[in-house]
C-alpha positions as protocol buffer text, in pm:
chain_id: "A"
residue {
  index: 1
  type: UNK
  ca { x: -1985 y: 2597 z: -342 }
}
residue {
  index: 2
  type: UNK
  ca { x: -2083 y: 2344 z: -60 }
}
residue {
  index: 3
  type: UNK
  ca { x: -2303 y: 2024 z: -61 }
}
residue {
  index: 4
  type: UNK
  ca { x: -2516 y: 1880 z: 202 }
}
residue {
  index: 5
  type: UNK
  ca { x: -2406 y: 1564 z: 356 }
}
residue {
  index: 6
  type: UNK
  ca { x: -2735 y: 1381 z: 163 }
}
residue {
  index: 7
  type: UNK
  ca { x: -2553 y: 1497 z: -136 }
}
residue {
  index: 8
  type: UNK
  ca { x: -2205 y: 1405 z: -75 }
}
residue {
  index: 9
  type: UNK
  ca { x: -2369 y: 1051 z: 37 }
}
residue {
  index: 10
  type: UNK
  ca { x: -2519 y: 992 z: -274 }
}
residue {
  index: 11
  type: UNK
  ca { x: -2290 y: 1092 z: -484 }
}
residue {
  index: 12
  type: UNK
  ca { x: -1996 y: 950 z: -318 }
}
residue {
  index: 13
  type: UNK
  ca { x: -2203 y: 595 z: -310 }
}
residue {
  index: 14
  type: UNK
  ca { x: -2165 y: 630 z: 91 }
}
residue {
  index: 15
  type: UNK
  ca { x: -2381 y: 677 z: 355 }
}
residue {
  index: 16
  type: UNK
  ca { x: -2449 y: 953 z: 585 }
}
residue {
  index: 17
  type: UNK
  ca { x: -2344 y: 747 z: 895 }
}
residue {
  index: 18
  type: UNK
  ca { x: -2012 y: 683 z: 717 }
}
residue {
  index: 19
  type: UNK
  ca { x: -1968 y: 1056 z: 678 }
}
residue {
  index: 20
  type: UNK
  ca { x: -1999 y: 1141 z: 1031 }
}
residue {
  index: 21
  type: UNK
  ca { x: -1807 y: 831 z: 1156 }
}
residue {
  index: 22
  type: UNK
  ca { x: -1525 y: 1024 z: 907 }
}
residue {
  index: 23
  type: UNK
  ca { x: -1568 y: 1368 z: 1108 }
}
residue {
  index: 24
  type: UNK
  ca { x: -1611 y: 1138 z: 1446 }
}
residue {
  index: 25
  type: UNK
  ca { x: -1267 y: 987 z: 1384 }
}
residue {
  index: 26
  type: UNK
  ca { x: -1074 y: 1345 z: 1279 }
}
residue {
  index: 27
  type: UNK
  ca { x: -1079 y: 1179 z: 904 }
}
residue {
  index: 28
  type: UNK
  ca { x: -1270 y: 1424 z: 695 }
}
residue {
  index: 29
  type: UNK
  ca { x: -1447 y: 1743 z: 913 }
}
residue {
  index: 30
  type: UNK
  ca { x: -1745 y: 1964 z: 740 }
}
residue {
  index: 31
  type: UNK
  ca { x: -1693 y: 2286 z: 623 }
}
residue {
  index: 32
  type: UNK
  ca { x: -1957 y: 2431 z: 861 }
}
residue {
  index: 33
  type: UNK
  ca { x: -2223 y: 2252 z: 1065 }
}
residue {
  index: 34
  type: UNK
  ca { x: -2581 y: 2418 z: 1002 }
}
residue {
  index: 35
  type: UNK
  ca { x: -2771 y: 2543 z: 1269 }
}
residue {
  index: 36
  type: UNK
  ca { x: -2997 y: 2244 z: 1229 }
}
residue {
  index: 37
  type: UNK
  ca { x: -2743 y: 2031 z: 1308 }
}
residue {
  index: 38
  type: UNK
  ca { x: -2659 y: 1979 z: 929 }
}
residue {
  index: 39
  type: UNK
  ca { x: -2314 y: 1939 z: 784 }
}
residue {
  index: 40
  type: UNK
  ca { x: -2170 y: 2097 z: 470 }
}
residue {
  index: 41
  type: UNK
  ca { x: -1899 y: 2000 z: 282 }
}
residue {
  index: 42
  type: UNK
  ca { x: -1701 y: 2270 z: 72 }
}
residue {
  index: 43
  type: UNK
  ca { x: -1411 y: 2187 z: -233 }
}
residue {
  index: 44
  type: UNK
  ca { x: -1177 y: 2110 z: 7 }
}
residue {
  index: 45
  type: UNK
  ca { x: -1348 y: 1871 z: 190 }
}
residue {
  index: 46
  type: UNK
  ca { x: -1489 y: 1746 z: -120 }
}
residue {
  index: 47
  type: UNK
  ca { x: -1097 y: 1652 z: -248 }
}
residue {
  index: 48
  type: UNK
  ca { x: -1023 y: 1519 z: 81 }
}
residue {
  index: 49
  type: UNK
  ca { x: -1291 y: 1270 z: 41 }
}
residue {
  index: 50
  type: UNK
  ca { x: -1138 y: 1214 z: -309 }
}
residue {
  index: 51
  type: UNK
  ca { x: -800 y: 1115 z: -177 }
}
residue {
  index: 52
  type: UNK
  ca { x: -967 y: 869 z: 81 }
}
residue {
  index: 53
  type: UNK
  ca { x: -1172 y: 688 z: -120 }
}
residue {
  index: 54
  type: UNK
  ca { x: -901 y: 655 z: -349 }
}
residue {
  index: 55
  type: UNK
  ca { x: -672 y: 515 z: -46 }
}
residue {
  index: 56
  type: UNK
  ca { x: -966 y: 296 z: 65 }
}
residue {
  index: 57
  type: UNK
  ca { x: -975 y: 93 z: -258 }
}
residue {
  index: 58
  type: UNK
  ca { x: -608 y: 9 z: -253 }
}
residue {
  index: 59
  type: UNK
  ca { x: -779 y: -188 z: 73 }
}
residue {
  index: 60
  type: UNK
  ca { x: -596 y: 79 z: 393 }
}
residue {
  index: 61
  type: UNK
  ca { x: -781 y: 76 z: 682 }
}
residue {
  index: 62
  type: UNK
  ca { x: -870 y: 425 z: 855 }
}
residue {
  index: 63
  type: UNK
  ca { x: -569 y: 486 z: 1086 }
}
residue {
  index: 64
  type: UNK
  ca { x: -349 y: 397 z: 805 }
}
residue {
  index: 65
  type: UNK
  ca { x: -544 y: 676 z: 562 }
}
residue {
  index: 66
  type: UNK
  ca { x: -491 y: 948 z: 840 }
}
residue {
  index: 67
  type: UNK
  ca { x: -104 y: 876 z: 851 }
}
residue {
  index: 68
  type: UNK
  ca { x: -110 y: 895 z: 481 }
}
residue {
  index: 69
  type: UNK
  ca { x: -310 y: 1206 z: 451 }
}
residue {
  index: 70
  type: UNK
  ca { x: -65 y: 1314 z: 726 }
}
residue {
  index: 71
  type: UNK
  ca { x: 234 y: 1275 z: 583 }
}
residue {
  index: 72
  type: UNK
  ca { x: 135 y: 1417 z: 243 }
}
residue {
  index: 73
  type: UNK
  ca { x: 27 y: 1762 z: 319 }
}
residue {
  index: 74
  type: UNK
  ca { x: 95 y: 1923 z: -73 }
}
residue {
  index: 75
  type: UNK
  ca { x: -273 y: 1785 z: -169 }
}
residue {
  index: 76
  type: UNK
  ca { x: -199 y: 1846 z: -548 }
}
residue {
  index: 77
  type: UNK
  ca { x: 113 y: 1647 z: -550 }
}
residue {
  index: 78
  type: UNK
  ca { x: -60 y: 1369 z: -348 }
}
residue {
  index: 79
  type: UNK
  ca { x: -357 y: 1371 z: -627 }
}
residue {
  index: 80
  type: UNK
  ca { x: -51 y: 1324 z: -927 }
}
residue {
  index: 81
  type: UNK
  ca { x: 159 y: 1074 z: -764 }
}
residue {
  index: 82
  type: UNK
  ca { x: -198 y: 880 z: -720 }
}
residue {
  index: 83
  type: UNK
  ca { x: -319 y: 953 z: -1073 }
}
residue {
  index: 84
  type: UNK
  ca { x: 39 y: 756 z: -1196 }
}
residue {
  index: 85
  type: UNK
  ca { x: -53 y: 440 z: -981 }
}
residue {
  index: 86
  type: UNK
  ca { x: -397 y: 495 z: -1120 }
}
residue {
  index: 87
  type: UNK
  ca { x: -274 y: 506 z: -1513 }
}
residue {
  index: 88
  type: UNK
  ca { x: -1 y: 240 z: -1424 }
}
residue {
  index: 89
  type: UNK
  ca { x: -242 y: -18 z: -1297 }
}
residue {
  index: 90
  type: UNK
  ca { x: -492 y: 80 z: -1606 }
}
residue {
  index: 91
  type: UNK
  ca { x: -198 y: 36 z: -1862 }
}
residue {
  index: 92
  type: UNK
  ca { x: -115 y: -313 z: -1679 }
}
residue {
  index: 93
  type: UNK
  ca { x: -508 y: -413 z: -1650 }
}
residue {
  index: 94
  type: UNK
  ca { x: -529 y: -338 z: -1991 }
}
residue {
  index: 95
  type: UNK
  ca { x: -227 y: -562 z: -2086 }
}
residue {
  index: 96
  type: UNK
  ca { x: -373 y: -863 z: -1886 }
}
residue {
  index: 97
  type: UNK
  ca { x: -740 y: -787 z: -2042 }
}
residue {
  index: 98
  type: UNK
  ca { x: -559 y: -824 z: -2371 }
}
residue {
  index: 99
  type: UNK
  ca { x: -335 y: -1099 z: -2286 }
}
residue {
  index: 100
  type: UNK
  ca { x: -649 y: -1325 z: -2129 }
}
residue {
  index: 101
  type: UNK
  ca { x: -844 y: -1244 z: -2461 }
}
residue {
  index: 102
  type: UNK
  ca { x: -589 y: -1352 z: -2682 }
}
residue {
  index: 103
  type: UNK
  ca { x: -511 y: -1679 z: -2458 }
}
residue {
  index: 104
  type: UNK
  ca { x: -914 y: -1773 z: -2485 }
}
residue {
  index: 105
  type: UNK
  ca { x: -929 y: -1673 z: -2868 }
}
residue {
  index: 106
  type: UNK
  ca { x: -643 y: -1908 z: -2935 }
}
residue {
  index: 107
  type: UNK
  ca { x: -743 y: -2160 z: -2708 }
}
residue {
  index: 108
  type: UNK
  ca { x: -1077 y: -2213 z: -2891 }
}
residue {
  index: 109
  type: UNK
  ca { x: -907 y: -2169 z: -3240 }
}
residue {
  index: 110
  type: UNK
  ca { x: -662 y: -2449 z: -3126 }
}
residue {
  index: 111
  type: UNK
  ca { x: -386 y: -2161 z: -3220 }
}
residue {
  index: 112
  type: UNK
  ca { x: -24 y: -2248 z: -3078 }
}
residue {
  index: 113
  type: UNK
  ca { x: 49 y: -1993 z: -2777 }
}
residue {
  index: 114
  type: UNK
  ca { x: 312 y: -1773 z: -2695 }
}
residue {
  index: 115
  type: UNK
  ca { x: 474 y: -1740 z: -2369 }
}
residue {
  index: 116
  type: UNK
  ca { x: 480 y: -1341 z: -2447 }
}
residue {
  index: 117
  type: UNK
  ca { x: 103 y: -1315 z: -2496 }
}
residue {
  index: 118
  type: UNK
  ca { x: -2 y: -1517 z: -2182 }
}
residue {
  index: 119
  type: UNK
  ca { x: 245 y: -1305 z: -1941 }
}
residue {
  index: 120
  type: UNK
  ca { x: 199 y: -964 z: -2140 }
}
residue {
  index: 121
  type: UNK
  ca { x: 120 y: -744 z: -1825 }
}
residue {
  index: 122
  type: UNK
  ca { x: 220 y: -937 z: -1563 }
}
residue {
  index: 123
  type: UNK
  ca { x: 579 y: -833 z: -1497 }
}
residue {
  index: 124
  type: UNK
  ca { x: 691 y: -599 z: -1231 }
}
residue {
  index: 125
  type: UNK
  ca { x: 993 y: -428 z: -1403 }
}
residue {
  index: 126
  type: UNK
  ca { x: 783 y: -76 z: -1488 }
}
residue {
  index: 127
  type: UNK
  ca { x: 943 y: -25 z: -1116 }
}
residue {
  index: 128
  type: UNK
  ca { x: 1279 y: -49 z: -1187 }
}
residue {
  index: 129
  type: UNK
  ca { x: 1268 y: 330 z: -1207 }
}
residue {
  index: 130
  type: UNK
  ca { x: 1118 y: 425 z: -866 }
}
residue {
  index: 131
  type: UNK
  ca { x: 1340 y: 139 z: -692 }
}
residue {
  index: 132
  type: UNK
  ca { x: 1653 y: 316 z: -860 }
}
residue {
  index: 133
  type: UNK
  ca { x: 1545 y: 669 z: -711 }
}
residue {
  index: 134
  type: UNK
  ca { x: 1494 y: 548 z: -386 }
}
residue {
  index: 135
  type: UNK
  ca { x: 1797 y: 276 z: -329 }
}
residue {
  index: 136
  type: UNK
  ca { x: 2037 y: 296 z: -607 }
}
residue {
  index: 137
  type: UNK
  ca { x: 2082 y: 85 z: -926 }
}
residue {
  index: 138
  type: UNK
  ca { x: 2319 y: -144 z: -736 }
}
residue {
  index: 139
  type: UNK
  ca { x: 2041 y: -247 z: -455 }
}
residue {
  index: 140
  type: UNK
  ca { x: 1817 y: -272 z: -777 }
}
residue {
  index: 141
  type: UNK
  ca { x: 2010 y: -469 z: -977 }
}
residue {
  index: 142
  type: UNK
  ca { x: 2155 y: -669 z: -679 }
}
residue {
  index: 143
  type: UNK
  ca { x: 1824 y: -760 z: -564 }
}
residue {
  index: 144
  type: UNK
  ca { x: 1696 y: -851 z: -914 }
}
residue {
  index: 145
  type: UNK
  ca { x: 1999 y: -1096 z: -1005 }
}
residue {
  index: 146
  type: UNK
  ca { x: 1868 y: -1254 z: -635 }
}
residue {
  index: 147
  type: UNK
  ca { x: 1532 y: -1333 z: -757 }
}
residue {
  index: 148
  type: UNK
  ca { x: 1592 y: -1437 z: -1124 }
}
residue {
  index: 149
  type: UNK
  ca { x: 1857 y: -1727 z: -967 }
}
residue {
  index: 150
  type: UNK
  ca { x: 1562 y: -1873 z: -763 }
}
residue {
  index: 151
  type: UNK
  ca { x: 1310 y: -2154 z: -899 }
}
residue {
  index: 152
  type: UNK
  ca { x: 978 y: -2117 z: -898 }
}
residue {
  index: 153
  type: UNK
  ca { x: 932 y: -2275 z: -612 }
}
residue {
  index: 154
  type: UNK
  ca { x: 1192 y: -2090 z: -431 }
}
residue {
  index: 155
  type: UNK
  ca { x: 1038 y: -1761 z: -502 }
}
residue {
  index: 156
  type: UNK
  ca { x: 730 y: -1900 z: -425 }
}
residue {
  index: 157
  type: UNK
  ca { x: 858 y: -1975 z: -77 }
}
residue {
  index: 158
  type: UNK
  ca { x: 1018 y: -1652 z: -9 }
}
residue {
  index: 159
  type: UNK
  ca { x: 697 y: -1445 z: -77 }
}
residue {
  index: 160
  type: UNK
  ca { x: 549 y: -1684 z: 173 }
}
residue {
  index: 161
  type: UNK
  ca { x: 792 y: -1629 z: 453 }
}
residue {
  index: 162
  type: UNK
  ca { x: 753 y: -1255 z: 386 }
}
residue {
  index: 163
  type: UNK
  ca { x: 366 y: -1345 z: 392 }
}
residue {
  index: 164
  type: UNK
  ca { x: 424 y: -1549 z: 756 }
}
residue {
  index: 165
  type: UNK
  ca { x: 558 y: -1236 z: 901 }
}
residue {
  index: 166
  type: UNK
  ca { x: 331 y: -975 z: 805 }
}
residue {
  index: 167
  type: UNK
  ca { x: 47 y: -1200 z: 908 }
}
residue {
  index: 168
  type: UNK
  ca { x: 231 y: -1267 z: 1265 }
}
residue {
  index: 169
  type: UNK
  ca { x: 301 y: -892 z: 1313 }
}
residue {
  index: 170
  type: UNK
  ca { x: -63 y: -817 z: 1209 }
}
residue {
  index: 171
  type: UNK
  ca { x: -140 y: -1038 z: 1485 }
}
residue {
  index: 172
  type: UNK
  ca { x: 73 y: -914 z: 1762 }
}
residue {
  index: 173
  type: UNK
  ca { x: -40 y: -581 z: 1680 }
}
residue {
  index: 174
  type: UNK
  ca { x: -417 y: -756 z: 1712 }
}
residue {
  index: 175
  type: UNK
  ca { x: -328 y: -896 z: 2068 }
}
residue {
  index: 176
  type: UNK
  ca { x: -172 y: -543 z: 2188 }
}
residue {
  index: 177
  type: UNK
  ca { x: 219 y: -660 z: 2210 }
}
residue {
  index: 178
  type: UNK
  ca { x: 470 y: -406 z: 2268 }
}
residue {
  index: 179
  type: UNK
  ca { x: 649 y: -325 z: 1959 }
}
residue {
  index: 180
  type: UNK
  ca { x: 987 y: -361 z: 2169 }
}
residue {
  index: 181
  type: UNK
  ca { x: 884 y: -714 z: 2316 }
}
residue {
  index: 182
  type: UNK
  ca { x: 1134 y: -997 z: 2242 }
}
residue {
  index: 183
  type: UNK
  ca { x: 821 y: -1174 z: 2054 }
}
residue {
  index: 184
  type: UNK
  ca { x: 743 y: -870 z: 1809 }
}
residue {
  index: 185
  type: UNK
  ca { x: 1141 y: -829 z: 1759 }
}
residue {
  index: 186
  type: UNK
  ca { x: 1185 y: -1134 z: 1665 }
}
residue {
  index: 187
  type: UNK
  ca { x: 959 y: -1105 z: 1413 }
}
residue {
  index: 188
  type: UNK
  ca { x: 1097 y: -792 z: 1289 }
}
residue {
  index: 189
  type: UNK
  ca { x: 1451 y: -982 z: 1285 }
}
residue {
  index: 190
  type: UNK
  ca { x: 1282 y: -1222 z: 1055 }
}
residue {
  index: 191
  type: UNK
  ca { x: 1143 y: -936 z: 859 }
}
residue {
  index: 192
  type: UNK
  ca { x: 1526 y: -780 z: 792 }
}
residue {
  index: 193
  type: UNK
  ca { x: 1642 y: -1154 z: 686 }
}
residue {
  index: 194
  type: UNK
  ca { x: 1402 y: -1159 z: 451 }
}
residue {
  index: 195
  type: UNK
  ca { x: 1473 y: -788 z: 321 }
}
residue {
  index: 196
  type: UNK
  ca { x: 1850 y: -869 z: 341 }
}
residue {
  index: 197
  type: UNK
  ca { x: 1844 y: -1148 z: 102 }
}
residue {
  index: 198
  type: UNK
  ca { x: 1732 y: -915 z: -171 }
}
residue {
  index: 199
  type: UNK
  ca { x: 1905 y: -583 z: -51 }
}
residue {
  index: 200
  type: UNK
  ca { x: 2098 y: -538 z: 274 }
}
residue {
  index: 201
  type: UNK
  ca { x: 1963 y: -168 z: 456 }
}
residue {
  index: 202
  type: UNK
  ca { x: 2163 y: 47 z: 682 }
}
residue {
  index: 203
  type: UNK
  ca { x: 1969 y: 180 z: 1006 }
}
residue {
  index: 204
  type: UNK
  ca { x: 1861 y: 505 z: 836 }
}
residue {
  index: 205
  type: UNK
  ca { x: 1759 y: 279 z: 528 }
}
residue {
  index: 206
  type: UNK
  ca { x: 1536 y: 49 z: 738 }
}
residue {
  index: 207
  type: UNK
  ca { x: 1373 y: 305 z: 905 }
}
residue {
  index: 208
  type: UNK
  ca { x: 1292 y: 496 z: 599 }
}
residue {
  index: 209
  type: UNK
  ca { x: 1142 y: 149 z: 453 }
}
residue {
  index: 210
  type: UNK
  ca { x: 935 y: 136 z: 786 }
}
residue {
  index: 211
  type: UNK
  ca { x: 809 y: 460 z: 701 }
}
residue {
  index: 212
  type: UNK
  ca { x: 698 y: 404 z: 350 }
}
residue {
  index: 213
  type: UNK
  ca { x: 454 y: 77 z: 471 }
}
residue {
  index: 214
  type: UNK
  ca { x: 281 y: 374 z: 662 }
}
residue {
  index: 215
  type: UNK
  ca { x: 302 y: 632 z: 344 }
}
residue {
  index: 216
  type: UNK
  ca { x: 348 y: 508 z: 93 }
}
residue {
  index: 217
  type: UNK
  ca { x: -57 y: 360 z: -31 }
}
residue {
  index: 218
  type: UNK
  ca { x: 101 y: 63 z: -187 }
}
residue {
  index: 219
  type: UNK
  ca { x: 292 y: -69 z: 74 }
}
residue {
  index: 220
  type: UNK
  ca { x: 28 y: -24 z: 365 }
}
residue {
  index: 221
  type: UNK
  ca { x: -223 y: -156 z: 184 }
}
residue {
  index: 222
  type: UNK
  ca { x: -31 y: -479 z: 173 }
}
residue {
  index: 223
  type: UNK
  ca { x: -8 y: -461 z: 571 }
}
residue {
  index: 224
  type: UNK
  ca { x: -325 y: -358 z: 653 }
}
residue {
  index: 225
  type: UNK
  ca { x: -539 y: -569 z: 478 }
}
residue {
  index: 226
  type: UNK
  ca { x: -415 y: -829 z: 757 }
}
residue {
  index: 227
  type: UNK
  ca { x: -512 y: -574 z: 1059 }
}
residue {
  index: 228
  type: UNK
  ca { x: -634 y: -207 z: 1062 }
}
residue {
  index: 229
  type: UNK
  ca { x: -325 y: -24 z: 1200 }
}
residue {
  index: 230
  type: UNK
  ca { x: -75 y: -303 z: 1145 }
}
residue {
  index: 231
  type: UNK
  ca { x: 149 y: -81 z: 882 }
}
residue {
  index: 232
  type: UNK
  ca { x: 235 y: 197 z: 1188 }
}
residue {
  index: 233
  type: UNK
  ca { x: 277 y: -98 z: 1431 }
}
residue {
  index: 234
  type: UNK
  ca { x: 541 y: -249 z: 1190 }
}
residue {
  index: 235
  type: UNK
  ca { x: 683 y: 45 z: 1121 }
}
residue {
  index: 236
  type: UNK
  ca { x: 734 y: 143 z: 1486 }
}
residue {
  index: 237
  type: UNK
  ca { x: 908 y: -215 z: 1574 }
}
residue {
  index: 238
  type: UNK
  ca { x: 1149 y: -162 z: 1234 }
}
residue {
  index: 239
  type: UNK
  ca { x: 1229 y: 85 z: 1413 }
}
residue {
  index: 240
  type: UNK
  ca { x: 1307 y: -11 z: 1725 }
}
residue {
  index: 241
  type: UNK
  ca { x: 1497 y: -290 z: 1589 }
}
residue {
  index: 242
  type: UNK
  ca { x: 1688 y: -82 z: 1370 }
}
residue {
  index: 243
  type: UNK
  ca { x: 1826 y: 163 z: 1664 }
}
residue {
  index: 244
  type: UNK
  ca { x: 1912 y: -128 z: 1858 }
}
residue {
  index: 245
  type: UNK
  ca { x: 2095 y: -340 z: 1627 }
}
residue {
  index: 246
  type: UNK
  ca { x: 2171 y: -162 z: 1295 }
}
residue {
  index: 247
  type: UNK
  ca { x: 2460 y: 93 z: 1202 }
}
């Protein structure tokens, strides 16, 4: 089967001119183009669409889809790991949805409240798993004993440092640095601090981190929603900062 770019508009909730813009940019090509000047779109094209709608919710900009789509050429397995984020974030919306209700419902009973209802969903430890896989359960555990030592407002601060950098990378990437200059390194040397207090990478560890903002959805749709393209230019100056100065 194929559909007509009218259809794959309207169904998608899109536009035609988006659609084109997609096959301008290399993102999603037609099947065929008509003789008319029409495209079509067949089930392939139709699943690539899938996975970048999906990518453009979690907020990635265009460049950073292509790298994604890029670097995860096994479609099916793409579509699975995304279906987990999808049924992890329902589970955990559900959870919060729950915990809120409960919170109002006691609230206007004048009910006493319990510190496990009002944070029920709101704890980050479903990805103790994943972070064990990829680093080992000593940089896991190592990096959780870190953060459970801070106060509040110390972990507040540290997620704004990390917040800082991102934004000032986002912005050098804006302004065209180089990633090697001494301005963008710097940054980046602020950027492994601020890693190192949780976990301290090797070279081959820092790069593969760099490579995950770009890959992995999650991660580069925390960098890009400061800059389209900001994920790849952070990745390319962690780097060059980890040749230079890491073993």
């Amino acid at each position: 089967m194929e559909w007509s770019i009218q259809d794959i508009a309207r169904l998608a909730g899109t536009t035609s001119r988006t659609l084109r813009h997609y096959d301008d940019v290399g993102l999603l090509k037609p099947s065929r183009t008509g003789s008319n000047g029409y495209r079509y779109y067949d089930q392939a094209a139709l699943v690539r669409l899938q996975r970048i709608l999906l990518l453009r919710e979690l907020g990635l900009g265009l460049p950073a889809i292509a790298e994604v789509l890029e670097g995860q050429r096994d479609t099916t397995q793409a579509l699975r790991t995304h279906l987990s984020w999808l049924r992890e974030e329902r589970h955990r919306l559900e959870r919060r949805i729950q915990s809120v209700e409960t919170t109002i419902h006691k609230l206007t009973r004048g009910e006493a409240l319990m510190a496990e209802e009002i944070l029920d969903g709101f704890d980050h430890s479903q990805h103790e798993q994943e972070v064990v896989e990829r680093w080992g359960r000593e940089a896991h555990d190592e990096s959780t004993r870190k953060w459970a030592a801070l106060s509040r407002e110390a972990q507040r601060e540290r997620m704004a440092e990390h917040e800082r950098v991102a934004q000032a990378l986002a912005e050098a990437h804006v302004r065209g640095e180089d990633v090697a200059s001494d301005t963008v390194q710097s940054l980046v040397r602020r950027h492994y601090t601020w890693t190192s207090f949780f976990w301290t990478p090797n070279r081959e560890a820092y790069i593969n981190l760099g490579e995950m903002y770009v890959t992995d959805a999650r991660f580069a749709a925390v960098y890009e929603r400061h800059a389209e393209g900001a994920a790849g230019f952070i990745r390319d100056a962690m780097r060059v900062f980890a040749e230079k100065h890491l073993a």
